[in-house]
TORRO-85063 format. One record per residue: residue number from 1; residue in one letter; chain; x, y, z of N, C-alpha, C in turn. Coordinates in Angstrom, 2 decimals. Layout:
NUM; A; A; X; Y; Z; X; Y; Z; X; Y; Z .
...
***
This chain:
1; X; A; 105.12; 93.24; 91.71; 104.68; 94.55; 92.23; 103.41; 94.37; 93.04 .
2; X; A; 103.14; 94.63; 94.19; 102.07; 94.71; 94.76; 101.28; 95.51; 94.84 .
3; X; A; 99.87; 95.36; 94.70; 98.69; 95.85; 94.25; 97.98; 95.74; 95.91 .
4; X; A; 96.87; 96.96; 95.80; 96.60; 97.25; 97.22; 94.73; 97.22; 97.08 .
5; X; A; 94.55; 96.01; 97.97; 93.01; 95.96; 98.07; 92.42; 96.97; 98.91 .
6; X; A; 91.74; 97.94; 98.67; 90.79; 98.61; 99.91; 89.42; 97.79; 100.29 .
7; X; A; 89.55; 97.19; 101.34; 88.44; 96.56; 101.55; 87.95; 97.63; 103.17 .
8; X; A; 86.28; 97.69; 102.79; 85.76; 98.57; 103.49; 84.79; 97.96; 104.75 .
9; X; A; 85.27; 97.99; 105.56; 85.08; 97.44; 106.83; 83.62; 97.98; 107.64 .
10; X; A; 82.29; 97.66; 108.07; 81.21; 97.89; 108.18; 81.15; 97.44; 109.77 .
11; X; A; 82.09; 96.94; 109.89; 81.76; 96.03; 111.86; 82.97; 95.22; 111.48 .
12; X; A; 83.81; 95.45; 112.99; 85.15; 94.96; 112.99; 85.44; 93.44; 112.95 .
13; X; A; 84.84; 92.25; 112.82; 84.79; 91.15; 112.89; 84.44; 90.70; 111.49 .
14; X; A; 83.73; 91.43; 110.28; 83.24; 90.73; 109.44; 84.28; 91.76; 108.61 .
15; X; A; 85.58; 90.53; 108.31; 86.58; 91.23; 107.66; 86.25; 90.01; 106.29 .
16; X; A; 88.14; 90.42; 105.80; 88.00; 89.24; 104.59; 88.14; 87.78; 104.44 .
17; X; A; 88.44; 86.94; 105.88; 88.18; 86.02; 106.39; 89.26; 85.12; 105.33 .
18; X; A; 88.38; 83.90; 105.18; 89.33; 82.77; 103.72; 89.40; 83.81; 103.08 .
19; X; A; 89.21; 84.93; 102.53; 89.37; 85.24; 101.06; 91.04; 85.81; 101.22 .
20; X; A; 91.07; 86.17; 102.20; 92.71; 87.05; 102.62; 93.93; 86.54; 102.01 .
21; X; A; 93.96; 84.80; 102.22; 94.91; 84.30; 101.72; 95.40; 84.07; 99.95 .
22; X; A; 93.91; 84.04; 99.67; 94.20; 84.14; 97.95; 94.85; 85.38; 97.33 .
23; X; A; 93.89; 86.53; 98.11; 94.56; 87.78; 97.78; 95.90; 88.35; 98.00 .
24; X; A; 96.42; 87.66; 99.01; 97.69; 87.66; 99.49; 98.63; 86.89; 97.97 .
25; X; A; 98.39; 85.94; 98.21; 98.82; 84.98; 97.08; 98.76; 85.79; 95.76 .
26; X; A; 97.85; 86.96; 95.20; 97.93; 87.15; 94.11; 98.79; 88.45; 94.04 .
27; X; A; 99.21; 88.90; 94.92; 100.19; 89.86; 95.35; 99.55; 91.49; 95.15 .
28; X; A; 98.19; 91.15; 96.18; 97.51; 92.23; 96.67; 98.28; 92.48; 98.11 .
29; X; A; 98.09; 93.60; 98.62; 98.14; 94.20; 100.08; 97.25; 95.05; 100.54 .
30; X; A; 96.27; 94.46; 101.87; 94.81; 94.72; 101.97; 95.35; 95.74; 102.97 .
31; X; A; 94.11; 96.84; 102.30; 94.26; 98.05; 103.63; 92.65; 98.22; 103.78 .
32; X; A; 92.93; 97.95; 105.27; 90.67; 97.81; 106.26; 90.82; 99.45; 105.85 .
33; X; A; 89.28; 99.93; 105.42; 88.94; 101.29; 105.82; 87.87; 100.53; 106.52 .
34; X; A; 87.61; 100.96; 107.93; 86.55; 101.62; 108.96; 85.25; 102.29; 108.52 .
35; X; A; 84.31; 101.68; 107.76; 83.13; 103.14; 107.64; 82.35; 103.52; 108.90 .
36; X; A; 82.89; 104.72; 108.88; 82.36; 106.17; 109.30; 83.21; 106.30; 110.63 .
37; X; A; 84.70; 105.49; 110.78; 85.58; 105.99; 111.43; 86.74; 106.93; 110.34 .
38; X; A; 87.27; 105.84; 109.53; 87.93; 105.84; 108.56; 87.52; 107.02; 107.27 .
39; X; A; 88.00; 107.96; 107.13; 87.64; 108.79; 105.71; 87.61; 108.17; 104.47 .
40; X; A; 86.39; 108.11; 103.71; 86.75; 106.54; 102.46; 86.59; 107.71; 101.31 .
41; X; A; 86.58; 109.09; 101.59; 87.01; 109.89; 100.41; 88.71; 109.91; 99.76 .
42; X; A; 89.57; 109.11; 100.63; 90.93; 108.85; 100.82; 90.90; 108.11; 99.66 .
43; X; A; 90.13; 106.86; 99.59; 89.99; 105.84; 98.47; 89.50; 106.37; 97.12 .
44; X; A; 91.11; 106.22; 96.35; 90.61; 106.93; 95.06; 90.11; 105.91; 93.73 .
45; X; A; 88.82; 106.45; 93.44; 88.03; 105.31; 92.90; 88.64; 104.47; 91.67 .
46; X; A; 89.51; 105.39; 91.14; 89.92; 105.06; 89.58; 91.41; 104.31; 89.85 .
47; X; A; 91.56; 104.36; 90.70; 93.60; 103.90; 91.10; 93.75; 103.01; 91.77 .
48; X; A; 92.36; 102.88; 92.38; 92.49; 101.70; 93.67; 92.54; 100.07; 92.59 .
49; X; A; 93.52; 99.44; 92.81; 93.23; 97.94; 91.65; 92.34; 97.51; 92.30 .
50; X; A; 91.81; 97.12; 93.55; 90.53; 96.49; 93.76; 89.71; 96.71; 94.93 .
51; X; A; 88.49; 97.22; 95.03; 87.38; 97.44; 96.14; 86.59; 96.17; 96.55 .
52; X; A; 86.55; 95.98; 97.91; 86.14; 94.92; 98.55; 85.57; 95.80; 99.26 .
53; X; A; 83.79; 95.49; 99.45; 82.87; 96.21; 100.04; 82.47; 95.15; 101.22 .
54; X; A; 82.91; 95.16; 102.41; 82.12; 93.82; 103.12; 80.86; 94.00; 103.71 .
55; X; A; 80.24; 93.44; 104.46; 79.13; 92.73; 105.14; 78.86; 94.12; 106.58 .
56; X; A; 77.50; 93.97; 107.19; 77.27; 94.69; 108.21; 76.10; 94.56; 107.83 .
57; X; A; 75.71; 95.15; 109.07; 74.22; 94.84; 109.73; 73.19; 96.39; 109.42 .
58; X; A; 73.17; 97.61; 108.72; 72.59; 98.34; 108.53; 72.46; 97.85; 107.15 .
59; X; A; 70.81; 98.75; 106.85; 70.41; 98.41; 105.46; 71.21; 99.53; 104.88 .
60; X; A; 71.61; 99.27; 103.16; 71.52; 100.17; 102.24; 70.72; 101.38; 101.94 .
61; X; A; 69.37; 101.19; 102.70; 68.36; 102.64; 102.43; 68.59; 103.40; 103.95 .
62; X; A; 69.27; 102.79; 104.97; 69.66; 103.82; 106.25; 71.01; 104.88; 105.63 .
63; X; A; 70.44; 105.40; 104.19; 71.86; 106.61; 104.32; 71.45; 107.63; 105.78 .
64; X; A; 70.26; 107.85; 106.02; 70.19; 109.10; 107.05; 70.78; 108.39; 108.37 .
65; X; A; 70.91; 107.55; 108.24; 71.47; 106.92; 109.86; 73.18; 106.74; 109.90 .
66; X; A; 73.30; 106.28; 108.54; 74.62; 106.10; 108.26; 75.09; 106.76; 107.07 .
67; X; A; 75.68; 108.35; 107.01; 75.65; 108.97; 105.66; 77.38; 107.97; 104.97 .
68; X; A; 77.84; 107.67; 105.50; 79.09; 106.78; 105.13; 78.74; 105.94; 103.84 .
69; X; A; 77.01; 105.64; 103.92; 76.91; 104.99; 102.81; 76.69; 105.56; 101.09 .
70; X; A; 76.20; 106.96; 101.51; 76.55; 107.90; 100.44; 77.14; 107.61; 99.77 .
71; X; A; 78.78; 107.97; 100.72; 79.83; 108.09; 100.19; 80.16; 106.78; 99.09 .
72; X; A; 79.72; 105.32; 99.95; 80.35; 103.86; 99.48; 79.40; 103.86; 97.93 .
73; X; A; 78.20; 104.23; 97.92; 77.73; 104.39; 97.01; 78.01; 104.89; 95.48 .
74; X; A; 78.55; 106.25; 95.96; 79.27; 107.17; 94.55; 80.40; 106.18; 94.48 .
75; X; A; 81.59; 105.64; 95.39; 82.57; 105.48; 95.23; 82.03; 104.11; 93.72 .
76; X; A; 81.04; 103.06; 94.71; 81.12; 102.55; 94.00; 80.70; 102.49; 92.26 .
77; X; A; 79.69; 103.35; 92.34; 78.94; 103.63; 91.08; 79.93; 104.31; 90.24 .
78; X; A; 80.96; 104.57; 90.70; 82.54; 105.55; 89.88; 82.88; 103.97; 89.59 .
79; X; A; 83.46; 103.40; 90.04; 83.98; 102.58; 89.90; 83.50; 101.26; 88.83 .
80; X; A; 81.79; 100.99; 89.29; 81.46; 100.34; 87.86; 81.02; 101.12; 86.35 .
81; X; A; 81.08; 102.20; 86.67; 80.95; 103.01; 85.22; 82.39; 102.84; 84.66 .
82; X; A; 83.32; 102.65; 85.30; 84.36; 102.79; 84.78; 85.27; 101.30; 84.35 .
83; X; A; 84.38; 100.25; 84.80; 85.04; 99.06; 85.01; 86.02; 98.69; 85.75 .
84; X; A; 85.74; 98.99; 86.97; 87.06; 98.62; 87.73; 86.75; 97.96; 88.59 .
85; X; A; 87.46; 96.76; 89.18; 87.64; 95.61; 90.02; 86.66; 96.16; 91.32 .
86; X; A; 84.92; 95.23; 91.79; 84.65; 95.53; 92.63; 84.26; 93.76; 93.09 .
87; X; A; 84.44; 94.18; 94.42; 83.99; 92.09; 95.09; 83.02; 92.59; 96.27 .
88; X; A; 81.73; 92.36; 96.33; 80.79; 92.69; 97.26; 80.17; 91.67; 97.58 .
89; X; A; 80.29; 91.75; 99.68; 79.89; 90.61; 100.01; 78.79; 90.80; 101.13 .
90; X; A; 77.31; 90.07; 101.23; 76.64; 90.88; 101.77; 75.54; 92.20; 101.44 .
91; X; A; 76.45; 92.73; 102.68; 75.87; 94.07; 102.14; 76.66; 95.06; 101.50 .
92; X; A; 77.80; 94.19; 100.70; 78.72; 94.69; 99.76; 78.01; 94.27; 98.51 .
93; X; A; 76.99; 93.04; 98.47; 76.58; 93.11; 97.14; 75.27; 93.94; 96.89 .
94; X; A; 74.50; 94.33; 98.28; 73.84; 94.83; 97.93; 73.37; 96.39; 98.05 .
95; X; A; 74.82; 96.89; 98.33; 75.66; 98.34; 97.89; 75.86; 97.93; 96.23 .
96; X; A; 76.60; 97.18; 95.59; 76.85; 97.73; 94.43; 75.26; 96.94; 93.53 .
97; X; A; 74.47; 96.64; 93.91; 72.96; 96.47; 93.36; 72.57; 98.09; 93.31 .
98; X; A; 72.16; 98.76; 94.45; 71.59; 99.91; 94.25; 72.64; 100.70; 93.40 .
99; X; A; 73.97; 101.05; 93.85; 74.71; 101.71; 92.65; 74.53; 101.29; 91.27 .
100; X; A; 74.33; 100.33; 91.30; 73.81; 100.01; 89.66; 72.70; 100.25; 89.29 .
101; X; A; 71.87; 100.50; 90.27; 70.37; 100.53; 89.65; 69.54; 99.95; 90.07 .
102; X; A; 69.68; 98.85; 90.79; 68.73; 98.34; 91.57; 67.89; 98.57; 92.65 .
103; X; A; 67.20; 98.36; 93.00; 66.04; 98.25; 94.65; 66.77; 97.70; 95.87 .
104; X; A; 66.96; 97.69; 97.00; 67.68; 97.14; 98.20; 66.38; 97.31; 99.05 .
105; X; A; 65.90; 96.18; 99.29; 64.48; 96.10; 100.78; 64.63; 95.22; 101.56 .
106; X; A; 63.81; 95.64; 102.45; 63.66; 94.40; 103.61; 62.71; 93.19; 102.57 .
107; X; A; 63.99; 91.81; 103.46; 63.15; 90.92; 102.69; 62.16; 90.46; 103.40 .
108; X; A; 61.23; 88.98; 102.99; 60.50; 87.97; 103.85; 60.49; 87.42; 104.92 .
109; X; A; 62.01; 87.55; 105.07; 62.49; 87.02; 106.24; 63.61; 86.83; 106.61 .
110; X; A; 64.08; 86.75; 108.11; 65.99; 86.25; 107.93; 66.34; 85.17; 107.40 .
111; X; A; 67.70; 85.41; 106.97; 68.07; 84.13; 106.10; 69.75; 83.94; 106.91 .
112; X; A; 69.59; 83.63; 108.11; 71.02; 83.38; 109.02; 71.41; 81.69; 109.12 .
113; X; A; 72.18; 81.50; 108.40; 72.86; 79.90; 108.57; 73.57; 79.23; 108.04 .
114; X; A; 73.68; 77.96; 107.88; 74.66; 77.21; 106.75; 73.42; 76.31; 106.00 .
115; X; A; 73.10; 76.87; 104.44; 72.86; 76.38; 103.81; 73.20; 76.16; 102.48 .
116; X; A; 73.07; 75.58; 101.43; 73.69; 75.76; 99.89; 73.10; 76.95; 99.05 .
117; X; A; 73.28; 76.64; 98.19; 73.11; 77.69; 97.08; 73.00; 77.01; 95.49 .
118; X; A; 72.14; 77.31; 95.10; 71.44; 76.77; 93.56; 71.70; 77.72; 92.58 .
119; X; A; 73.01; 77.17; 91.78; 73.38; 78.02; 90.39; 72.97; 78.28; 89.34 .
120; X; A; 72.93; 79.05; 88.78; 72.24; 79.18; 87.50; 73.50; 78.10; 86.85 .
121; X; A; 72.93; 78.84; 85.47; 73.93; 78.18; 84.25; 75.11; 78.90; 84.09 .
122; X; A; 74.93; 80.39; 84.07; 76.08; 81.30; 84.16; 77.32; 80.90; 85.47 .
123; X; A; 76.23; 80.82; 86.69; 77.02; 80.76; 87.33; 77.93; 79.49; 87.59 .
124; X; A; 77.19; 78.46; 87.19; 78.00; 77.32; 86.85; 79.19; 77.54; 86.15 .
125; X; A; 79.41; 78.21; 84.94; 80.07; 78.55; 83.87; 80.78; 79.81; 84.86 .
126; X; A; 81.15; 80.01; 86.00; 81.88; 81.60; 86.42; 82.60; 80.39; 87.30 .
127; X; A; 83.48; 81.49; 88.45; 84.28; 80.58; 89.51; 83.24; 80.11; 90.40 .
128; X; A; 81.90; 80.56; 90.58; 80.91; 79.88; 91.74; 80.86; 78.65; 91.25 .
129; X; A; 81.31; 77.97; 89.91; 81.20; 76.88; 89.74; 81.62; 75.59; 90.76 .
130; X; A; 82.97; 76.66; 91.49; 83.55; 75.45; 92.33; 82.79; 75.12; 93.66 .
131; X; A; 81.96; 75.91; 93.92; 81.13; 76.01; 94.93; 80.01; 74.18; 94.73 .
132; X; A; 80.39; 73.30; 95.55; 79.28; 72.21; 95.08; 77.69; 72.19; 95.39 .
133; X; A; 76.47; 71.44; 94.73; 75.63; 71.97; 95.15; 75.29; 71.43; 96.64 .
134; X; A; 75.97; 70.84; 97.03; 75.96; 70.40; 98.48; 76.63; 70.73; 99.78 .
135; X; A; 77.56; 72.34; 99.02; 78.22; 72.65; 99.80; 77.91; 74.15; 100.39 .
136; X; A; 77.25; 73.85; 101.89; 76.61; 74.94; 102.59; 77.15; 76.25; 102.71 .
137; X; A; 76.87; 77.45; 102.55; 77.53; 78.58; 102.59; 77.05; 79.30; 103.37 .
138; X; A; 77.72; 80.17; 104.49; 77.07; 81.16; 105.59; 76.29; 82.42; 104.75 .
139; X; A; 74.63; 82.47; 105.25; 73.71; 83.21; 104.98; 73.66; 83.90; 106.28 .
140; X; A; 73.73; 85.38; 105.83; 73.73; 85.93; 107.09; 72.68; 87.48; 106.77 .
141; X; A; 71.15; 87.42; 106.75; 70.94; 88.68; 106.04; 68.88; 88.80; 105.98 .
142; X; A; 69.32; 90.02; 106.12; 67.68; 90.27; 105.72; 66.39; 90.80; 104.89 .
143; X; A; 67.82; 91.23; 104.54; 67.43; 92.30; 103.05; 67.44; 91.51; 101.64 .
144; X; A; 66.94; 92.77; 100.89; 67.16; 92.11; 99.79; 67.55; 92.72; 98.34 .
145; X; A; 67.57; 92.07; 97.34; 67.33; 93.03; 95.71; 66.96; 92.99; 94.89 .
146; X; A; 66.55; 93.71; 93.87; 66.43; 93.29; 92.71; 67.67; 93.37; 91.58 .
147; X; A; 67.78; 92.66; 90.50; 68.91; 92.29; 89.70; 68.87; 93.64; 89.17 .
148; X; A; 69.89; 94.10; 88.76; 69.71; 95.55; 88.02; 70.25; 95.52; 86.72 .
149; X; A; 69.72; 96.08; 86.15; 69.77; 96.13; 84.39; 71.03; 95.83; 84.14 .
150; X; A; 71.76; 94.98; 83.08; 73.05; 94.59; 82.76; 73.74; 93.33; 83.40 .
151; X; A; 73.41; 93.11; 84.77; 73.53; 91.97; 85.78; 73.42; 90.37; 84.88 .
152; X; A; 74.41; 89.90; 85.74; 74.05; 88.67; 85.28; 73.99; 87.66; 86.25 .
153; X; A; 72.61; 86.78; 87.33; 72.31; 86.19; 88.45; 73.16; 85.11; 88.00 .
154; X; A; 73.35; 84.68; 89.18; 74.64; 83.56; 89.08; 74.05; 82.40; 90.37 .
155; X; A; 73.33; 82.81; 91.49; 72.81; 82.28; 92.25; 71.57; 82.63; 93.07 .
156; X; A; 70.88; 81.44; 93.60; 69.70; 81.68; 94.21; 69.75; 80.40; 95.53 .
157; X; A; 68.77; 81.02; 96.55; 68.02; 79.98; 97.41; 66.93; 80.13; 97.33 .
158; X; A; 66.16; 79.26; 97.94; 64.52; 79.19; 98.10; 64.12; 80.72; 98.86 .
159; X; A; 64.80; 80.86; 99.72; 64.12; 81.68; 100.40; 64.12; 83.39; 99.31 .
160; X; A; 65.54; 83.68; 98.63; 65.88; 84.60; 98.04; 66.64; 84.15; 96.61 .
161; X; A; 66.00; 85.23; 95.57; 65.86; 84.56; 94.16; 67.51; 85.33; 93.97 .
162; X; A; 67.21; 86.21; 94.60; 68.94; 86.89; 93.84; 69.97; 86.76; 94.70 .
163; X; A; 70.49; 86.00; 94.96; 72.09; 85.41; 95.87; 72.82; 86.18; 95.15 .
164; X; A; 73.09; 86.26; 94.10; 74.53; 86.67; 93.82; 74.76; 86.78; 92.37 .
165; X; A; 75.42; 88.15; 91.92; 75.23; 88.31; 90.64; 77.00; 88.82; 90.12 .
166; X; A; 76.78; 89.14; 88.86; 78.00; 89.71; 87.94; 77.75; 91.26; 87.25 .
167; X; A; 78.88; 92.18; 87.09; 77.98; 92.73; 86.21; 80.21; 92.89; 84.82 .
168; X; A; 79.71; 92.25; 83.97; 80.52; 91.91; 83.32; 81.67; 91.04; 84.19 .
169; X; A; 82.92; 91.08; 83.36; 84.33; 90.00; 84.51; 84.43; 90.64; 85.49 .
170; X; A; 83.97; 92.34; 85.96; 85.13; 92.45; 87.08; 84.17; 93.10; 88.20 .
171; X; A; 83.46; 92.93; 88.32; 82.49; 93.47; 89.21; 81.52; 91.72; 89.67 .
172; X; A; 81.92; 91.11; 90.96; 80.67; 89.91; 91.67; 80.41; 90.47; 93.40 .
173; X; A; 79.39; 90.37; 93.10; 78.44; 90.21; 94.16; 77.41; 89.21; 94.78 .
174; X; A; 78.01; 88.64; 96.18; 77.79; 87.56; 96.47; 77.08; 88.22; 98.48 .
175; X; A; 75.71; 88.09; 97.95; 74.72; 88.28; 99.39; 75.07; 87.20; 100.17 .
176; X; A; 76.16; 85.96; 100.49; 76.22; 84.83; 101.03; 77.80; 84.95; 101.23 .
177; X; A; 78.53; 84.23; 102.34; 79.44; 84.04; 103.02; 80.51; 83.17; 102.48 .
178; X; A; 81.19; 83.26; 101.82; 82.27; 82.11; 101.31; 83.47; 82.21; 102.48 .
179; X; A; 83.64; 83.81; 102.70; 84.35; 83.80; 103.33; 85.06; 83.00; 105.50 .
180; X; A; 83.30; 83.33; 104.96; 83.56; 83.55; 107.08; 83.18; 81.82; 107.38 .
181; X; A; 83.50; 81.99; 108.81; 83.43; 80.52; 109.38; 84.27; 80.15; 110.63 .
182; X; A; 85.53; 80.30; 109.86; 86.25; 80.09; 111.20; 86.41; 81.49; 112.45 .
183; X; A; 86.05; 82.33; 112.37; 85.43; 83.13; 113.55; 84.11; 83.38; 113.87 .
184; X; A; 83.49; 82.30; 113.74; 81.91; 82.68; 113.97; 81.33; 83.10; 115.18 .
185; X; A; 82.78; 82.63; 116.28; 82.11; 83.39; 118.39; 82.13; 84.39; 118.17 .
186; X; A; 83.20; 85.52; 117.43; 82.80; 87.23; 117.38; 81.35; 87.38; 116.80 .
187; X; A; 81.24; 86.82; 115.65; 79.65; 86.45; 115.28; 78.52; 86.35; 116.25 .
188; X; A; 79.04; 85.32; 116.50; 77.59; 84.84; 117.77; 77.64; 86.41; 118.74 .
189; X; A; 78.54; 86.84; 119.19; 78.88; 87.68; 120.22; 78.19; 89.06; 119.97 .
190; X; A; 78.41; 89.51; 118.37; 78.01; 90.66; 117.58; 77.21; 90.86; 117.43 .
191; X; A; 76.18; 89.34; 117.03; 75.15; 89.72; 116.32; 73.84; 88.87; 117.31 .
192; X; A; 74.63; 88.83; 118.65; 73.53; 88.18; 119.70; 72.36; 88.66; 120.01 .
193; X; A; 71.63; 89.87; 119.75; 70.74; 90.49; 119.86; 69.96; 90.10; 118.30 .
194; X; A; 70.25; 90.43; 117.46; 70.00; 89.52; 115.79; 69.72; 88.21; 116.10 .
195; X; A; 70.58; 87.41; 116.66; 70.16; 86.39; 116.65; 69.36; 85.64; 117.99 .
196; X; A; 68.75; 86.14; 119.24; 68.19; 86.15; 119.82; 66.23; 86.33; 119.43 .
197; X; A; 66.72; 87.71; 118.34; 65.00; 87.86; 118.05; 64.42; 87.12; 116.80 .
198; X; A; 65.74; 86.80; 115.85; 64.98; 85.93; 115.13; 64.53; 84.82; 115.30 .
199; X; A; 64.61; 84.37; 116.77; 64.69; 82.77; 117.24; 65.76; 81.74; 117.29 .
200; X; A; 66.88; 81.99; 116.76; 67.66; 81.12; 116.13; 68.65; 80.36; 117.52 .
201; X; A; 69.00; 79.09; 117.81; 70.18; 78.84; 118.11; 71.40; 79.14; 118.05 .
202; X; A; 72.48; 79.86; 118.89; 73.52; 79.85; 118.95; 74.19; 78.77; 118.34 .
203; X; A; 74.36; 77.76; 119.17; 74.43; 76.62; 119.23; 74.83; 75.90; 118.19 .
204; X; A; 73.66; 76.17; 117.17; 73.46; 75.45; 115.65; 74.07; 76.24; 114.56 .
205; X; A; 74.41; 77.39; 114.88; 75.31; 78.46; 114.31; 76.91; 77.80; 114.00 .
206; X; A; 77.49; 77.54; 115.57; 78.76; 77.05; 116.44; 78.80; 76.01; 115.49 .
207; X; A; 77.94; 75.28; 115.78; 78.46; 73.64; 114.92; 78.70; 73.70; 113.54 .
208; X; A; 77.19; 74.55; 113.15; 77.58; 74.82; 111.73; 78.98; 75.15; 111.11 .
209; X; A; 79.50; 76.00; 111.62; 80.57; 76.58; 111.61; 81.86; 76.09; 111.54 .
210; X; A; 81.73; 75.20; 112.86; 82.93; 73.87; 112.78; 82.86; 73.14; 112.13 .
211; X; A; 81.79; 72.38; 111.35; 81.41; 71.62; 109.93; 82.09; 71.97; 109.32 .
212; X; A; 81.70; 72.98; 108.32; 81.95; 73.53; 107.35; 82.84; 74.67; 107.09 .
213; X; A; 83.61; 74.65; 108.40; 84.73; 75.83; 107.51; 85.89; 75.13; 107.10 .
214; X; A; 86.73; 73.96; 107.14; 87.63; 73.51; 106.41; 87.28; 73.51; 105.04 .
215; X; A; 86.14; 72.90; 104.33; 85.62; 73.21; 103.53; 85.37; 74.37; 102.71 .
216; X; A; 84.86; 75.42; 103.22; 84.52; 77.01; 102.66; 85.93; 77.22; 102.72 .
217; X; A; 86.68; 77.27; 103.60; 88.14; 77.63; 103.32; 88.63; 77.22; 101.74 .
218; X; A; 88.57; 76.09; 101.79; 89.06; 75.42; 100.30; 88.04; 76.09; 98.73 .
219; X; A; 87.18; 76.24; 99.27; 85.98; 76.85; 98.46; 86.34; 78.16; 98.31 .
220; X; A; 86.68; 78.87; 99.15; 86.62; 80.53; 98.78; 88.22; 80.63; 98.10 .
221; X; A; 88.94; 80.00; 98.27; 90.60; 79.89; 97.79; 89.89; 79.75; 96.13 .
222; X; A; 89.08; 78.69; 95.88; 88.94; 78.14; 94.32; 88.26; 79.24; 93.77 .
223; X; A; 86.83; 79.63; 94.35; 86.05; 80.52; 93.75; 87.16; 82.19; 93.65 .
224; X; A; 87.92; 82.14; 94.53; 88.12; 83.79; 94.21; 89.27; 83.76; 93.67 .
225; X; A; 90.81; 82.89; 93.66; 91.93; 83.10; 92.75; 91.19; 82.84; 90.67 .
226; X; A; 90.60; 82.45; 90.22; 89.99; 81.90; 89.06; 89.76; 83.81; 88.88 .
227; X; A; 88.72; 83.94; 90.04; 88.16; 85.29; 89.50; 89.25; 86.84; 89.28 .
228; X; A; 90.33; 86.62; 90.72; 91.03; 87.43; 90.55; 91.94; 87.76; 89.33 .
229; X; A; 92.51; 86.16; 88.88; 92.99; 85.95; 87.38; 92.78; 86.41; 86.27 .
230; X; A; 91.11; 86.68; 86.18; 90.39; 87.32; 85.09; 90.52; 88.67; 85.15 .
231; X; A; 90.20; 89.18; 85.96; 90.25; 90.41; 85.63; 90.65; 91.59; 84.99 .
232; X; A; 90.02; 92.52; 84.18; 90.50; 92.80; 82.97; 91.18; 94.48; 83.57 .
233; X; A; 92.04; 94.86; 83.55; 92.66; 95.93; 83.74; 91.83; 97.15; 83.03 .
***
């Protein structure tokens, strides 16, 4: 029987990338909502088997710029009161941080590239386990959070202490990229003004990219079928 992912679309390029094929495989069928083309009052919080919040370039505290996030907000805060399947990536994890309770700010600084990620113990012990510590993951972000009561941190970088958290089996949130890679020119293309003022190379983006996405491919297949498996109805 197939089960239907709503994954909520923030900017048309930063979809579900590697993760598509696992979900496919577990005999989900992904339907994009559009925020603030798309009506996401359609998405009913309690029926939907699983919410995929993705990535975009407005903060979590621009509700007055973007009231769409209101909406992603209640949806989601319905959804972890109730325990139901949420995967936030980005600024999907740090939508369901503030729905939980947390702070969402501008951080120290941008954090745009291919670098690794340093696990806790938990997260060793979750599916980020398969993630190696040598294996670079697209950081794409500027914001930030604090862990919110019940959470359980699963990852960190130097630059930012909270990468990526849990809040029991069925709710992860991951501020870092497993997914993306092999379309990184819509990237470069999208976010060329972003990446113009922070200083950064194109260039070193591109390569990055071609490195390491055979890799993250294989990585986001391990880290997310383990997790989808678990999940507790």
């Amino acid at each position: 029987m197939l089960k239907t992912v709503a994954a909520i679309r923030h900017i048309a390029f930063e979809d579900l990338g590697f993760f598509e094929a696992p979900l496919l495989r577990a005999g989900y069928t992904v339907r994009y909502y559009d925020a603030g083309t798309d009506d996401l009052a359609t998405i009913d919080p309690l029926a939907t088997p699983l919410l995929v919040v993705l990535g975009g370039p407005m903060g979590v505290y621009e509700e007055d710029i973007h009231p769409f996030l209101t909406q992603e907000l209640q949806l989601i805060a319905t959804r972890i009161a109730a325990g139901k399947p949420i995967l936030g990536i980005c600024l999907g994890a740090q939508l369901i941080a503030r729905a939980a309770g947390g702070r969402v700010y501008p951080g120290p600084a941008k954090e745009i590239g291919f670098a690794p990620i340093s696990l806790t113990s938990e997260g060793a012990a979750s599916p980020l386990g398969y993630v190696a510590p040598d294996q670079p993951v697209l950081h794409w972000h500027g914001d930030t959070f604090d862990l919110p009561e019940g959470a359980t941190l699963l990852a960190s970088t130097d630059a930012y202490a909270n990468q990526a958290f849990a809040i029991g089996a069925n709710v992860l949130a991951l501020q870092f990229h497993l997914e993306a890679g092999a379309g990184i020119e819509r990237w470069l293309t999208g976010h060329a003004g972003e990446i113009a003022s922070a200083g950064l190379d194109p260039e070193t983006l591109r390569q990055g990219a071609k490195l390491h996405a055979a890799s993250l491919t294989q990585v986001a297949d391990r880290v997310l079928t383990p997790w989808l498996a678990a999940l507790e109805a």
